[in-house]
PDB file of N, CA, C and O in Angstrom:
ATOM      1  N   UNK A   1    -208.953 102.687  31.724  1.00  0.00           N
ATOM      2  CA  UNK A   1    -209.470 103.020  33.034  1.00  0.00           C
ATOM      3  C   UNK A   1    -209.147 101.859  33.971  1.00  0.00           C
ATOM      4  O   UNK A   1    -209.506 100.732  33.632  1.00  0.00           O
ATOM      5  N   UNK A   2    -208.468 102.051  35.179  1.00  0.00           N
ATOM      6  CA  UNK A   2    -208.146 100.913  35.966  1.00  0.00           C
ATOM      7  C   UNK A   2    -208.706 101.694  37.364  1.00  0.00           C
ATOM      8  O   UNK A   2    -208.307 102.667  38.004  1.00  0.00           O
ATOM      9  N   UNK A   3    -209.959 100.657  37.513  1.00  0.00           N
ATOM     10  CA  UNK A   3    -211.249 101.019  39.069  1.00  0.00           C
ATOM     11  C   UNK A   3    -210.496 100.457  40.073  1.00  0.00           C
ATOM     12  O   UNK A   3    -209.912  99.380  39.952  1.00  0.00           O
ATOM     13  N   UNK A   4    -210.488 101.152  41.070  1.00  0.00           N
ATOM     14  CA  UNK A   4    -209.409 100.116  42.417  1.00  0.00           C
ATOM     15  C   UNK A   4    -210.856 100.346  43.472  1.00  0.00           C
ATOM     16  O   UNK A   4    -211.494 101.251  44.011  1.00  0.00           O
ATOM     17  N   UNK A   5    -210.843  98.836  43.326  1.00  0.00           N
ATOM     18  CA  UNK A   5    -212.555  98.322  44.175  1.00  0.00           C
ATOM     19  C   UNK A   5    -211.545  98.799  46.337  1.00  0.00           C
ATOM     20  O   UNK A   5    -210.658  98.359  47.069  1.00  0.00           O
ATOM     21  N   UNK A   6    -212.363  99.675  46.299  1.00  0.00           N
ATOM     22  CA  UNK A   6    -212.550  99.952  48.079  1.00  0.00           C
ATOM     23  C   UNK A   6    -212.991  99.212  49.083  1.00  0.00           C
ATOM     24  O   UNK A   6    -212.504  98.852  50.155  1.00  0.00           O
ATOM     25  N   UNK A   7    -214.860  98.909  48.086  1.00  0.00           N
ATOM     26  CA  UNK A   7    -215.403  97.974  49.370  1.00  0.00           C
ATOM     27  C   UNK A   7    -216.300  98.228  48.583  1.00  0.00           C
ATOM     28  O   UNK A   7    -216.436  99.054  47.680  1.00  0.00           O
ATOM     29  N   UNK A   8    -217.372  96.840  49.326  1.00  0.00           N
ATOM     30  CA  UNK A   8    -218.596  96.858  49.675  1.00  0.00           C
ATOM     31  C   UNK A   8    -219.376  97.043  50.790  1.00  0.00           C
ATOM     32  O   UNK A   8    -218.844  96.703  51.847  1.00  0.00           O
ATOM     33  N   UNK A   9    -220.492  97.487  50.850  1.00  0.00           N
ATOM     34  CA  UNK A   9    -221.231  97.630  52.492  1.00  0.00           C
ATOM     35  C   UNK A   9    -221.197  96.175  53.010  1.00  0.00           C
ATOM     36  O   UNK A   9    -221.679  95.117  52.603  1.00  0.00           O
ATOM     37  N   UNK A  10    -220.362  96.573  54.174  1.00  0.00           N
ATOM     38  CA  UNK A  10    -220.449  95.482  54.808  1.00  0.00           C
ATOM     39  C   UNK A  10    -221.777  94.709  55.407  1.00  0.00           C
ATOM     40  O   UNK A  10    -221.536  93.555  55.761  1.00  0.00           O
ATOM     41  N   UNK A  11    -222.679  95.001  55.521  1.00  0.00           N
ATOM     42  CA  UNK A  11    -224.085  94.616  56.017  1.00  0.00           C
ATOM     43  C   UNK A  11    -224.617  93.922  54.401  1.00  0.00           C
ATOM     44  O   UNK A  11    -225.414  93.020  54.659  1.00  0.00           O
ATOM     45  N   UNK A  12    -224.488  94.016  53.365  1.00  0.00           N
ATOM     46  CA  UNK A  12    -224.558  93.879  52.033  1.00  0.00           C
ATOM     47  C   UNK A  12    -225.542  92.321  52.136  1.00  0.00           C
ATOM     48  O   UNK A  12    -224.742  91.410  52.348  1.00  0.00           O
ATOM     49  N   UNK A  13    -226.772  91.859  52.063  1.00  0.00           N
ATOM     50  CA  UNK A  13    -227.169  91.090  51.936  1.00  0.00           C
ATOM     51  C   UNK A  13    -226.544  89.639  50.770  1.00  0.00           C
ATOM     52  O   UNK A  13    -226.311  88.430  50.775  1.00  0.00           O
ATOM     53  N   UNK A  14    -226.527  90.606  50.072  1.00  0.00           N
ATOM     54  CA  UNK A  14    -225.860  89.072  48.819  1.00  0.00           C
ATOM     55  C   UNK A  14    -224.428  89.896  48.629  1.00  0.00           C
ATOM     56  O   UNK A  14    -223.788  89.557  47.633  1.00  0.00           O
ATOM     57  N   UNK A  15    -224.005  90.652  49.233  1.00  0.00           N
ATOM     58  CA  UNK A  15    -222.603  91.098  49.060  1.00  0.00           C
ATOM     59  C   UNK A  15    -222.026  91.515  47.430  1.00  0.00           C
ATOM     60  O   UNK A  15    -221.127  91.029  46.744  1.00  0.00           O
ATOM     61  N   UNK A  16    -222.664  92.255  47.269  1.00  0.00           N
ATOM     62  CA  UNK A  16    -222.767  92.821  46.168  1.00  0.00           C
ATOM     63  C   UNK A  16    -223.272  94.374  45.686  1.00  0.00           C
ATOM     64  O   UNK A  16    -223.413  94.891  44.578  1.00  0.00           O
ATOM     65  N   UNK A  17    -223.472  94.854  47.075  1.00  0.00           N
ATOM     66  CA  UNK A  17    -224.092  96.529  46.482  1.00  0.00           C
ATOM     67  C   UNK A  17    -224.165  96.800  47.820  1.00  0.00           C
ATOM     68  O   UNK A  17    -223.946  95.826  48.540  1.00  0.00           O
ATOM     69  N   UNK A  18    -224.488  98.184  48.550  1.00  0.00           N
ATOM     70  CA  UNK A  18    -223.442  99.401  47.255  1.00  0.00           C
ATOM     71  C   UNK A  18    -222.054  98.786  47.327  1.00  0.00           C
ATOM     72  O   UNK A  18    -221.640  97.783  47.907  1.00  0.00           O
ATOM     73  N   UNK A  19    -221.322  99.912  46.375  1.00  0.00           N
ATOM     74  CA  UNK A  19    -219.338  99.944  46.448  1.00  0.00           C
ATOM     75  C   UNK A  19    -219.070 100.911  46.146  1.00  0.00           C
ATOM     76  O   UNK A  19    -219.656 101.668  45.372  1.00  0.00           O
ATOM     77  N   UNK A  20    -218.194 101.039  46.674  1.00  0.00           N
ATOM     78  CA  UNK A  20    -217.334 102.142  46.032  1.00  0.00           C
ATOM     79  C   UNK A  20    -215.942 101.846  45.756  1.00  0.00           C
ATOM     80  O   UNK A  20    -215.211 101.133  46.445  1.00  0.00           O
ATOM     81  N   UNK A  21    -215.600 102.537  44.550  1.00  0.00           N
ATOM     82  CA  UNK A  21    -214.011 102.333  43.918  1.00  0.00           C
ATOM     83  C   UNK A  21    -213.688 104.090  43.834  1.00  0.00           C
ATOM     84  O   UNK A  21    -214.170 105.152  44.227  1.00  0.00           O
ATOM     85  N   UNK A  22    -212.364 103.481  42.919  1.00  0.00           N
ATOM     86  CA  UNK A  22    -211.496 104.807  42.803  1.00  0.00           C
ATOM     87  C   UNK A  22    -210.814 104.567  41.554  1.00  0.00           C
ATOM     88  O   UNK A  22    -210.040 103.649  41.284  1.00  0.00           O
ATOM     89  N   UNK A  23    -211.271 105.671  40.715  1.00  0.00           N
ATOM     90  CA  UNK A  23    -210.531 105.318  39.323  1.00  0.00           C
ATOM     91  C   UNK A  23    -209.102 106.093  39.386  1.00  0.00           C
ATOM     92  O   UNK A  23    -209.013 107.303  39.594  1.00  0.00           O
ATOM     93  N   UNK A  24    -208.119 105.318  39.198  1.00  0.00           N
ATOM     94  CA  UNK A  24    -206.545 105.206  39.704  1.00  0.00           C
ATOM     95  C   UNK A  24    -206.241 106.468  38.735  1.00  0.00           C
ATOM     96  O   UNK A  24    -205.635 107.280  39.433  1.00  0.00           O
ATOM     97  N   UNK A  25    -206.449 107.125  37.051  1.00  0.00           N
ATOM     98  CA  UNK A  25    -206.122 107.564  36.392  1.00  0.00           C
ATOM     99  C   UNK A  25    -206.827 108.637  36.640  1.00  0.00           C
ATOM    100  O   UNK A  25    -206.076 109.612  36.665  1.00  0.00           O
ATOM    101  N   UNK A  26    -208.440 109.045  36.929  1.00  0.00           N
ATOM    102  CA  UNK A  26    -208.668 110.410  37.024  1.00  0.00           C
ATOM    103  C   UNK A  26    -209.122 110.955  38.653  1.00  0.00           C
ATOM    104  O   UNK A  26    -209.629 112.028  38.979  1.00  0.00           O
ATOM    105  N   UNK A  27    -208.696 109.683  39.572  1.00  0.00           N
ATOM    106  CA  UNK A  27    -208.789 109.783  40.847  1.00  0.00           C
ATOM    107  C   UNK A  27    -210.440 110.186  41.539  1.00  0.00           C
ATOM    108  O   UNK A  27    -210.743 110.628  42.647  1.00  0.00           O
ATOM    109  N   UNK A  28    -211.227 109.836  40.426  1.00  0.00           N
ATOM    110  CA  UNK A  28    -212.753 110.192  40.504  1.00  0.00           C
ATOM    111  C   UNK A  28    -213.258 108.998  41.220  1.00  0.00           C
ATOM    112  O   UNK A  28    -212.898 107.895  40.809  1.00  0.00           O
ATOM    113  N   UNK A  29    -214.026 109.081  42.214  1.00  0.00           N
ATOM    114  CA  UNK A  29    -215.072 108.000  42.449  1.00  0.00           C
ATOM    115  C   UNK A  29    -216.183 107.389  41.741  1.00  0.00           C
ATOM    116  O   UNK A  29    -216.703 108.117  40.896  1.00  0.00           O
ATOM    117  N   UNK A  30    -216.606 106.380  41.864  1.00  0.00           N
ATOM    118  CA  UNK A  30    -217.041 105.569  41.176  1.00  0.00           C
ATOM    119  C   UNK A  30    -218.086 105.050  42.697  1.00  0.00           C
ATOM    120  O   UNK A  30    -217.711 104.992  43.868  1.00  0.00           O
ATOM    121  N   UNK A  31    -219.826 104.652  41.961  1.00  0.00           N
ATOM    122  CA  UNK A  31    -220.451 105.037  43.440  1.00  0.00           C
ATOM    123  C   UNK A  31    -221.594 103.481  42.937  1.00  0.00           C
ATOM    124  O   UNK A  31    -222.458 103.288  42.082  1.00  0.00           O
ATOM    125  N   UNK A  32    -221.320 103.133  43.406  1.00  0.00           N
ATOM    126  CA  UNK A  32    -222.774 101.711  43.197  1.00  0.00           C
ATOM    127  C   UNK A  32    -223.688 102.280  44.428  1.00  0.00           C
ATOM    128  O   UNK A  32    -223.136 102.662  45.460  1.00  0.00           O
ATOM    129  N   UNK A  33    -225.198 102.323  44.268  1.00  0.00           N
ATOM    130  CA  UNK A  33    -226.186 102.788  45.259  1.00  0.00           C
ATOM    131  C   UNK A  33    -227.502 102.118  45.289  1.00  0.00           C
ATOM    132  O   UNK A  33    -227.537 101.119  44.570  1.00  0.00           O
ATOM    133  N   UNK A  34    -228.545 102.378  45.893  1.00  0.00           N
ATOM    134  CA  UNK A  34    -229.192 101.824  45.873  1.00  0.00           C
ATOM    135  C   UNK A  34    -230.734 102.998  45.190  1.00  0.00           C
ATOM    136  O   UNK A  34    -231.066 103.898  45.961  1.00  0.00           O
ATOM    137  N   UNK A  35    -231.376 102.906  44.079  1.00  0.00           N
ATOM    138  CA  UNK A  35    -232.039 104.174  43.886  1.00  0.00           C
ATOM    139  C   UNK A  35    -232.967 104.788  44.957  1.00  0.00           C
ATOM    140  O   UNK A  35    -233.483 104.258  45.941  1.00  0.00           O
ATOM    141  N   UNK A  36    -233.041 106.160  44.453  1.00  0.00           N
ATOM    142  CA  UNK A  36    -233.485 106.630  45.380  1.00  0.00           C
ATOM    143  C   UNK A  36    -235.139 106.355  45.283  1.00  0.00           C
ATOM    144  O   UNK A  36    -235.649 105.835  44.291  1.00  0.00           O
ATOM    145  N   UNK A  37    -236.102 106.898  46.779  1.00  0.00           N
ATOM    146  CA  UNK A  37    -237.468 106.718  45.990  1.00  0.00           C
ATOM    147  C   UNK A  37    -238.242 108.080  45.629  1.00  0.00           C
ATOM    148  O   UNK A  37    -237.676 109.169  45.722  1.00  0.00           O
ATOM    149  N   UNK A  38    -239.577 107.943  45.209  1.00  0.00           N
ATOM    150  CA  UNK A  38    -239.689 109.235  44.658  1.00  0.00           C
ATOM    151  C   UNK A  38    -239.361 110.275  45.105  1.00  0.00           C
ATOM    152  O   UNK A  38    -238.804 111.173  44.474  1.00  0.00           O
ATOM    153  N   UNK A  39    -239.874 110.296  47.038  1.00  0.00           N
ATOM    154  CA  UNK A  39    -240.227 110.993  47.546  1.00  0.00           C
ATOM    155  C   UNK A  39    -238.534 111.941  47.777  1.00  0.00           C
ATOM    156  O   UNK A  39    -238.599 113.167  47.874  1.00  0.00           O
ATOM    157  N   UNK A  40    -237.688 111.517  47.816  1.00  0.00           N
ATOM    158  CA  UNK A  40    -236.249 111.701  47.959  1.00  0.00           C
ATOM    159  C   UNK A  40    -235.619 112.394  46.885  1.00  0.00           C
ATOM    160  O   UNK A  40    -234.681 113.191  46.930  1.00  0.00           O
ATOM    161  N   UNK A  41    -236.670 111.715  45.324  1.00  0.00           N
ATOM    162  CA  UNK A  41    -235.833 112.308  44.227  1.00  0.00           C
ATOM    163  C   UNK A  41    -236.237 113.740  44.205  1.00  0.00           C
ATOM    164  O   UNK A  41    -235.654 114.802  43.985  1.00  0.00           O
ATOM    165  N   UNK A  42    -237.762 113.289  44.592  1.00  0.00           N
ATOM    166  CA  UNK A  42    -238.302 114.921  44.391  1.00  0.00           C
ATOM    167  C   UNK A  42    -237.650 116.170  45.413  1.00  0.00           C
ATOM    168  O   UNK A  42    -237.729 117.349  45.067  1.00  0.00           O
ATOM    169  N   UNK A  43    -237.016 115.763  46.678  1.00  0.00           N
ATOM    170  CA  UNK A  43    -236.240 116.764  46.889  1.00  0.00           C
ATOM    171  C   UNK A  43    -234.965 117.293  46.745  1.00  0.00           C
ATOM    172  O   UNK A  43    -234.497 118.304  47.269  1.00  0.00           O
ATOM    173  N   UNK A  44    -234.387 116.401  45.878  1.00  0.00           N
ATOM    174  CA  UNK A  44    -233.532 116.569  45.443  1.00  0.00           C
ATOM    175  C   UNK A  44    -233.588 117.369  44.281  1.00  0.00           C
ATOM    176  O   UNK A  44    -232.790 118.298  44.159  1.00  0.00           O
ATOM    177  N   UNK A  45    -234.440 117.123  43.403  1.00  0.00           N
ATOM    178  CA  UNK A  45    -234.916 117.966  41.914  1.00  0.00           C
ATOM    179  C   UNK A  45    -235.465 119.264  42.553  1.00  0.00           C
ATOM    180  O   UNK A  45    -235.528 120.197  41.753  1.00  0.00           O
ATOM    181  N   UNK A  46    -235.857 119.523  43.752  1.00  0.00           N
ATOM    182  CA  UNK A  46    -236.356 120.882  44.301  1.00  0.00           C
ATOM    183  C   UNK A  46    -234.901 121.983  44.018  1.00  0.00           C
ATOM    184  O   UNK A  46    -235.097 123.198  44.022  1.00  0.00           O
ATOM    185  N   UNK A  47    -233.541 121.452  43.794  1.00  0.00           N
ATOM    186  CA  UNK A  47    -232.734 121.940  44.360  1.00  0.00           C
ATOM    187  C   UNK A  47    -232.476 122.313  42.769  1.00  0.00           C
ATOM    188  O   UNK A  47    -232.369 123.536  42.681  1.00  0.00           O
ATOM    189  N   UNK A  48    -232.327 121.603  41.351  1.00  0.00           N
ATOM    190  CA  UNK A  48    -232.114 121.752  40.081  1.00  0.00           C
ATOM    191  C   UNK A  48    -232.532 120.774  39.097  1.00  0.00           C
ATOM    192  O   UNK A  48    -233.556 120.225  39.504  1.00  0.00           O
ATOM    193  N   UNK A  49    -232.214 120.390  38.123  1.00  0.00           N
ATOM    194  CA  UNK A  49    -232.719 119.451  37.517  1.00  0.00           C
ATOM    195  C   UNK A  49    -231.249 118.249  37.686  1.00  0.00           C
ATOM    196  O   UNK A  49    -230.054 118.490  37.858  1.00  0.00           O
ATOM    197  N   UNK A  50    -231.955 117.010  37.555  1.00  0.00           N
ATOM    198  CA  UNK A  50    -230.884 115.674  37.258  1.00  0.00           C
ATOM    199  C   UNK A  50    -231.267 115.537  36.045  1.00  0.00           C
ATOM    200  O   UNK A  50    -232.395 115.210  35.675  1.00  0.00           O
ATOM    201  N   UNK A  51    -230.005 115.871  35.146  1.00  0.00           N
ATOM    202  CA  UNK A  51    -229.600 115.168  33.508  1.00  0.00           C
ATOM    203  C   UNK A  51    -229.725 114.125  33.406  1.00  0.00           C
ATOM    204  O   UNK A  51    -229.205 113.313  34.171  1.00  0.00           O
ATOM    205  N   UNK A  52    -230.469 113.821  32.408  1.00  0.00           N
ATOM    206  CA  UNK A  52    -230.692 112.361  31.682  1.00  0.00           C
ATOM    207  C   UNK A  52    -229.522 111.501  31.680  1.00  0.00           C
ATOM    208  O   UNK A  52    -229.684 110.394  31.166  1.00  0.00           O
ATOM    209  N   UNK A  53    -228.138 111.841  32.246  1.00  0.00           N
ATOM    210  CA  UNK A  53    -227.079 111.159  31.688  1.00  0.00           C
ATOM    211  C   UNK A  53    -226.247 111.193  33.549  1.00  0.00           C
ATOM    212  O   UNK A  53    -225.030 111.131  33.720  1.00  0.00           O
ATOM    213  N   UNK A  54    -227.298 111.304  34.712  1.00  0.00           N
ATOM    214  CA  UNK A  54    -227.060 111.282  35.766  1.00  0.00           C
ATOM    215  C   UNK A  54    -228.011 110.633  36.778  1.00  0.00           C
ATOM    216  O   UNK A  54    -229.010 110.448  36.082  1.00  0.00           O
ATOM    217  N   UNK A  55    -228.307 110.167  38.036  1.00  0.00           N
ATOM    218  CA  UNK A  55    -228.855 110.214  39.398  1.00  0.00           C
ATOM    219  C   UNK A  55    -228.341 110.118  40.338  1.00  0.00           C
ATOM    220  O   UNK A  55    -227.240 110.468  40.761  1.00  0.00           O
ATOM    221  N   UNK A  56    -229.429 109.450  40.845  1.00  0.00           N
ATOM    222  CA  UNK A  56    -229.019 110.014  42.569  1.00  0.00           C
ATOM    223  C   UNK A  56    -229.427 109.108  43.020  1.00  0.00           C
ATOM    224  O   UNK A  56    -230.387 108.455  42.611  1.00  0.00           O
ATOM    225  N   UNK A  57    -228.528 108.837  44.279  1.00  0.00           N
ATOM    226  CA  UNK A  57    -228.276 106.874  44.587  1.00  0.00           C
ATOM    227  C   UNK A  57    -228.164 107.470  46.289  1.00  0.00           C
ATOM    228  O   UNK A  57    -228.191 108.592  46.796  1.00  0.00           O
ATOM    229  N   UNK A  58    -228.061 106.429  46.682  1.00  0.00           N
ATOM    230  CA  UNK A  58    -228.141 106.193  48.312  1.00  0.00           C
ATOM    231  C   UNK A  58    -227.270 105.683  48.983  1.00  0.00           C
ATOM    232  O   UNK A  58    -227.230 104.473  48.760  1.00  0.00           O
ATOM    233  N   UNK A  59    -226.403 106.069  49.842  1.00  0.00           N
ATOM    234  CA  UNK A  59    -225.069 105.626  50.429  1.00  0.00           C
ATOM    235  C   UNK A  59    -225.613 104.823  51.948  1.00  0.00           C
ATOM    236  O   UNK A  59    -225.528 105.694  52.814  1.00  0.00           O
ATOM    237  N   UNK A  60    -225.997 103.850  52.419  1.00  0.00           N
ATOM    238  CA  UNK A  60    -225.715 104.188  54.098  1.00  0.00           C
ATOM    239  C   UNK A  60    -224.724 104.419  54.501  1.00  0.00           C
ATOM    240  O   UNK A  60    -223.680 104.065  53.952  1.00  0.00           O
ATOM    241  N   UNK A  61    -224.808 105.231  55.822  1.00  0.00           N
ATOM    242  CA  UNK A  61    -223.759 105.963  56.808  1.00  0.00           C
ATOM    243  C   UNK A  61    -223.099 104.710  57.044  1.00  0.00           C
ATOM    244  O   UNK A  61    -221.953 104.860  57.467  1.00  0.00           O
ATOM    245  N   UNK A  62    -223.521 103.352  56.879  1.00  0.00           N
ATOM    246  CA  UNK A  62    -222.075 102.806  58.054  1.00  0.00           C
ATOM    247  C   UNK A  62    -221.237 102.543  56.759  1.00  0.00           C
ATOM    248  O   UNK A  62    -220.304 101.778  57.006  1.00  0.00           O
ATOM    249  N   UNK A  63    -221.281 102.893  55.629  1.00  0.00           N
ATOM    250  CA  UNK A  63    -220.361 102.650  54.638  1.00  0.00           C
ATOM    251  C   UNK A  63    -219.434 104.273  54.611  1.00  0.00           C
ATOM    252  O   UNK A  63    -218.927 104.743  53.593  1.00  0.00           O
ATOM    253  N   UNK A  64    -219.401 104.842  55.835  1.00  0.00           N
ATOM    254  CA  UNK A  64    -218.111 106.334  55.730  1.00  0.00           C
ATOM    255  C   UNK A  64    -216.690 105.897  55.997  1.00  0.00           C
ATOM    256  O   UNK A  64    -215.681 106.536  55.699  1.00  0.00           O
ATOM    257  N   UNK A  65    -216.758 104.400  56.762  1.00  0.00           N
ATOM    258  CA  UNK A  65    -215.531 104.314  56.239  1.00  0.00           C
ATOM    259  C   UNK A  65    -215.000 103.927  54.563  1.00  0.00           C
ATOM    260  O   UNK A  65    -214.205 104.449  53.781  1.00  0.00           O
ATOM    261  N   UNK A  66    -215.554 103.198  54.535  1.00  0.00           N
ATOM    262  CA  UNK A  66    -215.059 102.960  52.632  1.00  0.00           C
ATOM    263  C   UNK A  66    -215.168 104.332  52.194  1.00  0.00           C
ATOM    264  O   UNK A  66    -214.229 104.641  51.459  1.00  0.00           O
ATOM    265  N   UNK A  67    -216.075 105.338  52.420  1.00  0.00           N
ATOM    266  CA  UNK A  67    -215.765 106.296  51.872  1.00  0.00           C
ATOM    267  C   UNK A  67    -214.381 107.279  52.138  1.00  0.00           C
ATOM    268  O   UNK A  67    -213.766 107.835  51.227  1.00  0.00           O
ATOM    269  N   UNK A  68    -214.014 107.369  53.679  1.00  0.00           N
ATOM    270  CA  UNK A  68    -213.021 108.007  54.124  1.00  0.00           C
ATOM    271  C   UNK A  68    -211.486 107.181  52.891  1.00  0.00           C
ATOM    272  O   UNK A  68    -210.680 107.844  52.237  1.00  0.00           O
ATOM    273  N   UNK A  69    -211.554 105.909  52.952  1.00  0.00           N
ATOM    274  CA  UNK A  69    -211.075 104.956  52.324  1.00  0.00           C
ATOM    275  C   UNK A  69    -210.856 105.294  51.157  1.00  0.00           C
ATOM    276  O   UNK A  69    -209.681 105.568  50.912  1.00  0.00           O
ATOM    277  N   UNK A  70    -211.712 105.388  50.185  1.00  0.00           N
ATOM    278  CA  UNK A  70    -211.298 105.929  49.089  1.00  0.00           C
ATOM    279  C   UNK A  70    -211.063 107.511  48.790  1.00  0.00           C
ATOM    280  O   UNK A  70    -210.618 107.979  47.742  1.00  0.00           O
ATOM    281  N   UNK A  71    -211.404 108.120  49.776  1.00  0.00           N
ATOM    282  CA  UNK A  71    -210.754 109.967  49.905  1.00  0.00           C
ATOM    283  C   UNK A  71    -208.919 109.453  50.098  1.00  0.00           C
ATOM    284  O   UNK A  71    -208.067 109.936  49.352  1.00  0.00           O
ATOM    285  N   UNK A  72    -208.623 108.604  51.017  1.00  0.00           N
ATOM    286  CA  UNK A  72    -207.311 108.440  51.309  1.00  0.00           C
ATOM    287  C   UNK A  72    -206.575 108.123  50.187  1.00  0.00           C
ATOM    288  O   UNK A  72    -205.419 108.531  50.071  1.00  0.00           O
ATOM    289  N   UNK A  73    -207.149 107.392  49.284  1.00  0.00           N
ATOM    290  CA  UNK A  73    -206.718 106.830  48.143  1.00  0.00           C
ATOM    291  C   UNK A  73    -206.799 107.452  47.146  1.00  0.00           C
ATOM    292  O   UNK A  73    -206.407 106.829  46.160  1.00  0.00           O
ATOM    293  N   UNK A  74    -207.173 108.513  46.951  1.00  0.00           N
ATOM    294  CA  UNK A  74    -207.105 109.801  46.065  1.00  0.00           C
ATOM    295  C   UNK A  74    -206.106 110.548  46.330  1.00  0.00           C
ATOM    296  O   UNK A  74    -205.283 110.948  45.506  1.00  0.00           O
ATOM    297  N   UNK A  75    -206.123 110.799  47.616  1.00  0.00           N
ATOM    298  CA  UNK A  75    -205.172 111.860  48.001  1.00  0.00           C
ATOM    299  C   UNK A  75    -203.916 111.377  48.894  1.00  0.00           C
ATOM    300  O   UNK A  75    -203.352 112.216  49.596  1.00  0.00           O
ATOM    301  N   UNK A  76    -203.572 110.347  48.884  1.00  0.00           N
ATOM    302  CA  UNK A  76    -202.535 109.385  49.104  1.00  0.00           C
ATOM    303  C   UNK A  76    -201.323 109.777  48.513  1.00  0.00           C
ATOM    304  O   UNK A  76    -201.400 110.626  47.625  1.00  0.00           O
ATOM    305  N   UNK A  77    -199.983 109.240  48.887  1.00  0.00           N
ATOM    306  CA  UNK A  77    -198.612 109.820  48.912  1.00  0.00           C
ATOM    307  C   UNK A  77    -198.491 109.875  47.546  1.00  0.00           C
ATOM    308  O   UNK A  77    -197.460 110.313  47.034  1.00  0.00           O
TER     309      UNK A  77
END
């Protein structure tokens, strides 16, 4: 597996979380977040259940460019 690091949130206090990458071989994202809190999980679980072998993390909006960023890099020449 070779992760091609995108970014970090730039606002990132110790510059270290969230990130996002792009795994070069199955072109899947790869999502560092911040957890969610209850009140968030629970509407989210309103919608189905989250598998023991999944969650649900928190992006801020000013990180859409790294995200646009790594869409480009998926779907790149």
């Amino acid at each position: 597996m070779a992760l091609r690091h995108i970014g970090t949130d730039p606002n990132s206090e110790q510059g270290n979380c969230p990130n996002v990458w792009v795994d070069d071989a199955t072109k899947d994202f790869v999502i560092q977040g911040w957890k969610v809190d209850g009140a968030t999980r629970g509407e989210c679980l309103s919608i189905g259940a989250i598998p023991d072998h999944e969650d649900v993390i928190r992006i801020p909006a000013r990180m859409v460019d790294l995200i646009r960023k790594a869409c480009d890099a998926v779907e790149g020449p």
